[in-house]
N, C-alpha and C positions, 0 to 999 in steps of 0.2 A: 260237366254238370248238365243234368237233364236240359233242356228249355222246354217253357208248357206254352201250349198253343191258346190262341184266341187273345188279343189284345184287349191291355185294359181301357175299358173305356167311360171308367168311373163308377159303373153299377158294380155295386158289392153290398155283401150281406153287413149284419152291425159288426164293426168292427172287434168286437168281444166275443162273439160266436165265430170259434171255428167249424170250415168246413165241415161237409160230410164225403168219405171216401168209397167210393164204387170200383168196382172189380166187374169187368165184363171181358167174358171169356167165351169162345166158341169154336168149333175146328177150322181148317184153312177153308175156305171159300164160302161159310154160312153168312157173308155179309157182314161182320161186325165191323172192319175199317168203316165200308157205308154207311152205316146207322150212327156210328159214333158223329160223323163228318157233319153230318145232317143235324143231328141233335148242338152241335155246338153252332151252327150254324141258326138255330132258334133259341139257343139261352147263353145268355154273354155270362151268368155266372158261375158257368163248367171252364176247367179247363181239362186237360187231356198232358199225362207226360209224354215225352220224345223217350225211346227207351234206345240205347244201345245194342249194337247188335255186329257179332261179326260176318254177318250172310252178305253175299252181294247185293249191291242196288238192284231191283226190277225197272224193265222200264218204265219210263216217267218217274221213279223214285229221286228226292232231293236228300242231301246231306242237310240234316238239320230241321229237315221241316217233315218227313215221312219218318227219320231213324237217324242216330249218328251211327253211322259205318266206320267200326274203326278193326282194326287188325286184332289176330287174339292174344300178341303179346298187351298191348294198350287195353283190352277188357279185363283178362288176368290180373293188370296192374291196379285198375278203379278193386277189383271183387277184393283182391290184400290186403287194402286199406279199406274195408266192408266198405264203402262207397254207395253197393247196389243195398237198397228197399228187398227186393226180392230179384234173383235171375234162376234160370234155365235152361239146358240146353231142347232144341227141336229142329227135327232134321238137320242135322250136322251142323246147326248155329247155335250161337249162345245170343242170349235176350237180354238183357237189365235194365232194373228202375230205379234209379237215383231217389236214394232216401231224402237227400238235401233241397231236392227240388219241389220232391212233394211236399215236404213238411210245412217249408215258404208259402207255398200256396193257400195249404188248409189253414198255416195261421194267420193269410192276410183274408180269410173267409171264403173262399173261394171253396166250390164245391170240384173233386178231383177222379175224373174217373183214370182208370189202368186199363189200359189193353193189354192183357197178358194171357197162359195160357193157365190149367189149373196145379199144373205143379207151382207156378210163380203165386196162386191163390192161398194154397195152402201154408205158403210161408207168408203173406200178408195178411192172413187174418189171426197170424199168432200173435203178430205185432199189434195188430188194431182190430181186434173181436167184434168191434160194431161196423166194421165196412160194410157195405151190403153189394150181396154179390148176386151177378143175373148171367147164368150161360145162356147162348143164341144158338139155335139147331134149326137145321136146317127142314125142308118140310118132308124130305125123304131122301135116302143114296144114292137115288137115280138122280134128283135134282143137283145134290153136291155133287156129284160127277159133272154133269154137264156145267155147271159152272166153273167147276176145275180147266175141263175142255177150255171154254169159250174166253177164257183170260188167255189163251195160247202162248202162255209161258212155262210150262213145263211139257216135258216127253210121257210118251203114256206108262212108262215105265213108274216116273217120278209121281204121276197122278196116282196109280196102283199105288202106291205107297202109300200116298199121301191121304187115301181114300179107307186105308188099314189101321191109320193111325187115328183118323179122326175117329172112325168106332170105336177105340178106347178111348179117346178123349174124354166119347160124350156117353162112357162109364160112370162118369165124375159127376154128371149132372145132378143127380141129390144131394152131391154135399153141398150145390149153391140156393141161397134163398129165396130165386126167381128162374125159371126157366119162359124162354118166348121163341115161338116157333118164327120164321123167316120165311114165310110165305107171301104173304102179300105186303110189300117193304113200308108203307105207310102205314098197317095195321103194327108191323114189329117195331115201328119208330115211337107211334102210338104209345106203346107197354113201356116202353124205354121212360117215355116224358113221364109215365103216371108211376112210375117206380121211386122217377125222382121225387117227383111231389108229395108223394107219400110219405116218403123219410123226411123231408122237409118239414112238413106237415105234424111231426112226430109233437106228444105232448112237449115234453124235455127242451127241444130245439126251441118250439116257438115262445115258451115259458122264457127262457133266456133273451134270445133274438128282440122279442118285444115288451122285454123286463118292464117298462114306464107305463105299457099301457094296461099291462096286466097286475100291476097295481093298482091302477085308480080303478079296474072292476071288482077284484075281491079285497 
């Protein structure tokens, strides 16, 4: 089972409004681990799934707190018993999202984003049509390059590729309902925060959310 990051620490939305679900998708190196990090790091009522994955740890990576790492006979086994929300394969690994973990979340109110990629997108917004999705690009190929570089964990071989794939990635980007460029990291955290607030913000949501008070006005 997934685990979602950021401890509870009592702030939660009205218990009767379920979350809202986010999909934030972008190619390898446009910063979205970053930004996510950051943003959960300023709003306690995000949480973030742990997704499965059978690719190696990178350095510094933790079992359990970056991905669970498990073998691909043990992914195969969760996908049999549909387990995953949505998975995918990218560069010779498979991904997944525990449908059971996120559901938990959205119905303890908890707002949930997904780090996934937009194949994993296309099959969560069959499920859930009102997710709101925002892909992160980067502010040009020369930058994504060099970012690739300067994590120096991959060969330049594997950069080439990986540099081939993210221009198709970020084919996809009109199918999502926010695009935000990753230029200057506090302006793209910025768009992040106000994306959320805005769905927050939505008539529907708050009508619900603050059902008492918006009786005694109309």
């Amino acid at each position: 089972m997934i685990q979602l990051s950021t401890l509870d620490n009592g702030i939660r939305k009205h218990v009767n409004q379920p979350g809202n679900l986010f999909i934030i998708t972008a190619a390898s190196g446009a910063g979205k681990t970053s930004l996510v990090k950051a943003l959960l790091d300023k709003d306690t009522q995000i949480k973030t799934s742990i997704s499965h994955t059978t690719r190696k740890p990178r350095p510094g990576e933790e079992d359990g707190v970056h991905y669970h790492f498990v073998d691909e006979d043990a992914f195969l086994s969760i996908l049999k018993k549909s387990g995953f929300l949505e998975s995918a394969q990218v560069h010779s690994a498979r991904y997944g999202t525990s449908e059971k973990a996120v559901n938990e979340a959205l119905k303890a109110g908890y707002d949930v984003i997904l780090e996934i990629d937009w194949q994993g997108a296309v099959q969560v917004r069959k499920l859930y049509p009102d997710a709101v999705s925002v892909f992160i690009v980067p502010p040009s190929l020369e930058t994504l390059a060099e970012r690739l570089k300067n994590r120096a964990q991959d060969s330049e071989a594997v950069i080439a590729k990986r540099l081939a794939v993210a221009r198709e990635e970020m084919r996809h980007l009109v199918e999502f309902d926010y695009v935000t460029i990753n230029d200057k990291f506090d302006d793209a955290l910025q768009d992040l925060i106000a994306i959320i607030r805005t769905q927050r913000l939505k008539t529907n949501i708050q009508v619900e959310r603050h059902s008492t008070l918006i009786q005694t006005l109309v």
